[in-house]
C-alpha positions as CSV (number, residue, x, y, z in Angstrom):
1,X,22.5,-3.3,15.1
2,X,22.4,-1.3,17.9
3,X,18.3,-0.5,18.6
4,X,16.7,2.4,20.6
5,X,16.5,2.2,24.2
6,X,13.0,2.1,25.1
7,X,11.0,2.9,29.2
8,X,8.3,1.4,30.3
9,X,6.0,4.2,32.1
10,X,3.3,2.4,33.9
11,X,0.7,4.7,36.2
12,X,-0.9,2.1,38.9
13,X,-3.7,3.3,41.9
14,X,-4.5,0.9,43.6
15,X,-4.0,-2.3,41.3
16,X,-0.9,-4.1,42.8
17,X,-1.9,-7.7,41.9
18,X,-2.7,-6.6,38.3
19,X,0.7,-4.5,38.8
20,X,2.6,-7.9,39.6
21,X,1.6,-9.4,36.7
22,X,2.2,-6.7,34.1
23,X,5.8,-6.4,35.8
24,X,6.5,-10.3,35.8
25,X,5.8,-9.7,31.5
26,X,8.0,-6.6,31.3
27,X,10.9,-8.7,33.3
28,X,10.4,-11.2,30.3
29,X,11.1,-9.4,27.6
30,X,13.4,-10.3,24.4
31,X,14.8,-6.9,24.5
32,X,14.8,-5.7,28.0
33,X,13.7,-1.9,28.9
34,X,16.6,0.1,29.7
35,X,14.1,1.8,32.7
36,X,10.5,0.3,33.9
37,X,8.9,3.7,36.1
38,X,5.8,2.8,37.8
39,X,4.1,5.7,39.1
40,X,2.1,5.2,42.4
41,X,-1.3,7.5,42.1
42,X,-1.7,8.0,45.6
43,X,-2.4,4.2,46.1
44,X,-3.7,2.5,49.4
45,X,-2.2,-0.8,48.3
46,X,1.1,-2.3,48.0
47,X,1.9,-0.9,44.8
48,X,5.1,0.8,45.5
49,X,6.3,-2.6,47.7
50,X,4.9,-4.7,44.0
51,X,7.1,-2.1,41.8
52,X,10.5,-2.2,44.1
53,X,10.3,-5.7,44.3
54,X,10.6,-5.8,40.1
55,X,13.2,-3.4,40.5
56,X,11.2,-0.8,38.8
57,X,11.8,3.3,39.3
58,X,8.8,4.1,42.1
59,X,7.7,7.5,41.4
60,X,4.6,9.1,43.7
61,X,2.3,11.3,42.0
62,X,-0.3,13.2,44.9
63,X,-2.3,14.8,42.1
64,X,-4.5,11.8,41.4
65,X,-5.6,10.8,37.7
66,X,-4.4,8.8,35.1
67,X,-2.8,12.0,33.3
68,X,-1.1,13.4,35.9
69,X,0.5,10.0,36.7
70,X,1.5,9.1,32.7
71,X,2.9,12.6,32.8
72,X,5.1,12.1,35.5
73,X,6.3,8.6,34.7
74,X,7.2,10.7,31.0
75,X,9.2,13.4,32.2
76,X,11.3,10.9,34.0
77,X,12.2,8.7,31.4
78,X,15.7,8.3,30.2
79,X,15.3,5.7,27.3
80,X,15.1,7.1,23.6
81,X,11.7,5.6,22.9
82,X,8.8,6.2,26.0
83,X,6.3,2.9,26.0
84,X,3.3,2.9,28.0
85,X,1.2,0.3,29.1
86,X,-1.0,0.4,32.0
87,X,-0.8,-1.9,35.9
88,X,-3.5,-4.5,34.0
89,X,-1.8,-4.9,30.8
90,X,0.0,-8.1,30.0
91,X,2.9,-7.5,27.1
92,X,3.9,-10.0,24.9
93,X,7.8,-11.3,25.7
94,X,8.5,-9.0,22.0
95,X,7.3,-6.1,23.0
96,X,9.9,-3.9,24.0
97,X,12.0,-5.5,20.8
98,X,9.1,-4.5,18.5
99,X,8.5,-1.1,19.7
100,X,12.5,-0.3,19.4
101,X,12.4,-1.8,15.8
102,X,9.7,0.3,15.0
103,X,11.5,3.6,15.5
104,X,14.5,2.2,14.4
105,X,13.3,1.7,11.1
106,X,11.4,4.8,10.6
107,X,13.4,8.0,11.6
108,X,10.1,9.9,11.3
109,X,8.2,8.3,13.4
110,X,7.1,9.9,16.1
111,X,4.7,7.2,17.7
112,X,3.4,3.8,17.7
113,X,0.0,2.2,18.9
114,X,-1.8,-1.3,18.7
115,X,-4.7,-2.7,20.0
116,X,-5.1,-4.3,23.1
117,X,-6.8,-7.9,23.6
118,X,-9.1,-8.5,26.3
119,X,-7.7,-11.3,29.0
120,X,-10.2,-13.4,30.7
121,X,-13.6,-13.1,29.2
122,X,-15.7,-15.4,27.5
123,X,-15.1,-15.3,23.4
124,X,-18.3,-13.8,22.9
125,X,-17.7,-11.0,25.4
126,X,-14.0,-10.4,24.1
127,X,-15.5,-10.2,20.4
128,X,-18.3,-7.6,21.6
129,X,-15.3,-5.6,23.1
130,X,-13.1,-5.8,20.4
131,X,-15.9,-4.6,18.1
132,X,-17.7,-2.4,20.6
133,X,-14.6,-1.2,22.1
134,X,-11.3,-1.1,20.3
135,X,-12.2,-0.9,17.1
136,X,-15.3,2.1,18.1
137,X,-12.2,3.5,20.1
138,X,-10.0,3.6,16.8
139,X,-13.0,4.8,14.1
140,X,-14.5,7.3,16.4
141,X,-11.7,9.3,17.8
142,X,-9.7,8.1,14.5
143,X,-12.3,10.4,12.8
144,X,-11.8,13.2,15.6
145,X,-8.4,13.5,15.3
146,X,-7.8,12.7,11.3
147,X,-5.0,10.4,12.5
148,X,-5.0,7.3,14.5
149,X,-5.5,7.9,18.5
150,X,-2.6,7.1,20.5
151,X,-4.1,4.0,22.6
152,X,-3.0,4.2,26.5
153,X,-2.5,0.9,26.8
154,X,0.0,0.0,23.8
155,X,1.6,3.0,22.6
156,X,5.3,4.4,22.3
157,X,7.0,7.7,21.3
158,X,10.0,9.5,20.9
159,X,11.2,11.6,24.1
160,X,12.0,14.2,22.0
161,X,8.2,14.3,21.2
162,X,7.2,14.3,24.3
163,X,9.6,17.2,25.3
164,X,8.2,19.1,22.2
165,X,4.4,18.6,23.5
166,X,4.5,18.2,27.4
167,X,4.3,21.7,28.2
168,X,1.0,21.7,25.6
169,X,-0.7,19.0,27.3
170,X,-3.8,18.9,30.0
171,X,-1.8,16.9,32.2
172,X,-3.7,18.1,35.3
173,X,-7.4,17.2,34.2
174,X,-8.7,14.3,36.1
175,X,-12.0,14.6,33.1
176,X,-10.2,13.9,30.0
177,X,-8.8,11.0,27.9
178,X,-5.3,11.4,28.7
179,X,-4.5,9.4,25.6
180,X,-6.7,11.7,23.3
181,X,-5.8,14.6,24.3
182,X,-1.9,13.3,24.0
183,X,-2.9,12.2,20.5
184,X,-3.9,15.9,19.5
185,X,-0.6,17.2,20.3
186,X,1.4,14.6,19.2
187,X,-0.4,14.1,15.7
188,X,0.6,17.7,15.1
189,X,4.5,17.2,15.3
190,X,5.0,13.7,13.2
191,X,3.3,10.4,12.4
192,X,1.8,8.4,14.7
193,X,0.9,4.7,13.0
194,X,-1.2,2.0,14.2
195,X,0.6,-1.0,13.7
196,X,-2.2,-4.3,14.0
197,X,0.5,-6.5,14.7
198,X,1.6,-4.9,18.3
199,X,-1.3,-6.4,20.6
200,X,-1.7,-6.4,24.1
201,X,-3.0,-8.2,26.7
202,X,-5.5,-6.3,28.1
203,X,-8.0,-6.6,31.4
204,X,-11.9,-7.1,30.8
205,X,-13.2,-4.4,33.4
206,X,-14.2,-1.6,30.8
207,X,-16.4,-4.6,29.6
208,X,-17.9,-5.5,33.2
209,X,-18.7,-2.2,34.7
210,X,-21.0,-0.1,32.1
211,X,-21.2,2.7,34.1
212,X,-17.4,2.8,34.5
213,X,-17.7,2.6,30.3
214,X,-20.1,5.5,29.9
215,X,-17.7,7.3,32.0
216,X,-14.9,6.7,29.3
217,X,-17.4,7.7,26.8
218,X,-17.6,11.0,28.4
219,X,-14.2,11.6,28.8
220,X,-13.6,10.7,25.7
221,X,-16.2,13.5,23.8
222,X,-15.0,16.1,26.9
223,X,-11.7,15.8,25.5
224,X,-12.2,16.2,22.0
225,X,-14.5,19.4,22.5
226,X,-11.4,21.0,24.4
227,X,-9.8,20.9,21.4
228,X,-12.5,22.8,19.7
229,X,-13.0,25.2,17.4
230,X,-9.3,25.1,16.8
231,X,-9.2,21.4,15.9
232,X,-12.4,20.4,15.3
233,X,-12.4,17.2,13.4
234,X,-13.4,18.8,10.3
235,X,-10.7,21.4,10.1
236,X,-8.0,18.2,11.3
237,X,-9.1,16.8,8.2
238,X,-9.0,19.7,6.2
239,X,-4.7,20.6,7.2
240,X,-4.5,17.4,6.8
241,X,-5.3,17.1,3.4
242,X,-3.4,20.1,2.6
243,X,-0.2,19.0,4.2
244,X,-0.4,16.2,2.0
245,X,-1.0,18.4,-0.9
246,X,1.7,20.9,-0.4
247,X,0.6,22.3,-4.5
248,X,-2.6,23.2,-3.2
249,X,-1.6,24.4,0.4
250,X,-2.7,28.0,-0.1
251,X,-6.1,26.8,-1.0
């Protein structure tokens, strides 16, 4: 069986330790990537040094922000299947395998996310997060988008679906939820599933600097009012119920 390929886009400013280790799981996978790009954000470290050392594709993106970078890192990739994680995710050795199954068994698939799981904390402090943070993440801008959101950490898609979408995208906004506002587009053009089983390590800063979360907070709402009136979450919900009524689509 002959599986899709899959690249590894992963935008890094100024995190080369966390960069090492993310790269040291990528190099362990079951399946290896058929392309790891890291995208340097205008960093003051030794990310680019970290990412050649792995024998990643170092890409340098001037216009700082996490979307610009992803963006980037996308429009380079080569594989079939696009996987992002970020410089302080850790991906389990099966991965890359799971990912390419994933599309391989689904033809209309058009992406696939999973939860991360924080690395480090105490248990109580990675339960708050889970409940406070990924799962709020997946029923609040779940409810927003009338789909499951893309999660920026874990997620995959077709190139083809980002070639359909990336001229749609607000890849030069340094305010928005690059994630979100990726799940708007691509939600529109095919299935995107949250798969439980696809976890990734993830870093415990979101949960140590509540400023820094109130920040993602208001990205987060920022980004789903762009997408207003157009796709506010109540007319989401509304094509999608009629899509999946096709008898009453003229309702």
């Amino acid at each position: 069986m002959t599986l899709p390929t899959v690249s590894v886009v992963v935008p890094s400013r100024d995190d080369a330790t966390l960069l090492d280790r993310c790269l040291t799981a990528l190099a362990a996978q079951t399946v290896a990537p058929v392309q790891v790009v890291v995208v340097d954000n205008a960093s003051r470290d030794d990310t680019a040094d970290v990412a050649r050392r792995y024998g990643a594709t170092c890409l340098h993106e001037a216009t700082t922000g996490i979307w610009a970078a992803a963006a980037t890192g996308y429009d380079a990739a080569v594989g079939d299947v696009i996987a992002r994680c970020d410089a302080d995710s850790v991906p389990p050795p099966d991965w890359v395998e799971h990912l390419a199954a994933a599309f391989d068994a689904d033809p209309e698939l058009a992406a696939v996310t999973g939860p991360g799981r924080f690395v480090g904390p105490s248990r109580l402090l990675r339960v708050l997060g889970d409940v406070l943070y990924m799962r709020a993440y997946r029923v609040l801008m779940g409810g927003a988008l009338a789909h499951p959101p893309l999660f920026g950490s874990n997620f995959a898609m077709r190139r083809t679906v980002w070639e359909h979408v990336a001229h749609d995208v607000h890849r030069t906004r340094q305010d928005l939820h690059d994630d979100v506002d990726l799940s708007y587009h691509v939600g529109d053009v095919g299935t995107i599933r949250h798969d439980p089983t696809l976890v990734v390590g993830i870093s415990a800063r979101p949960l140590r600097d509540w400023r820094g979360l109130w920040g993602r907070v208001r990205r987060g709402l920022r980004t789903i009012d762009l997408h207003r009136p157009d796709d506010a979450p109540s007319r989401r919900h509304l094509r999608r119920w009629r899509a999946a009524r096709p008898g009453r689509a003229a309702l």
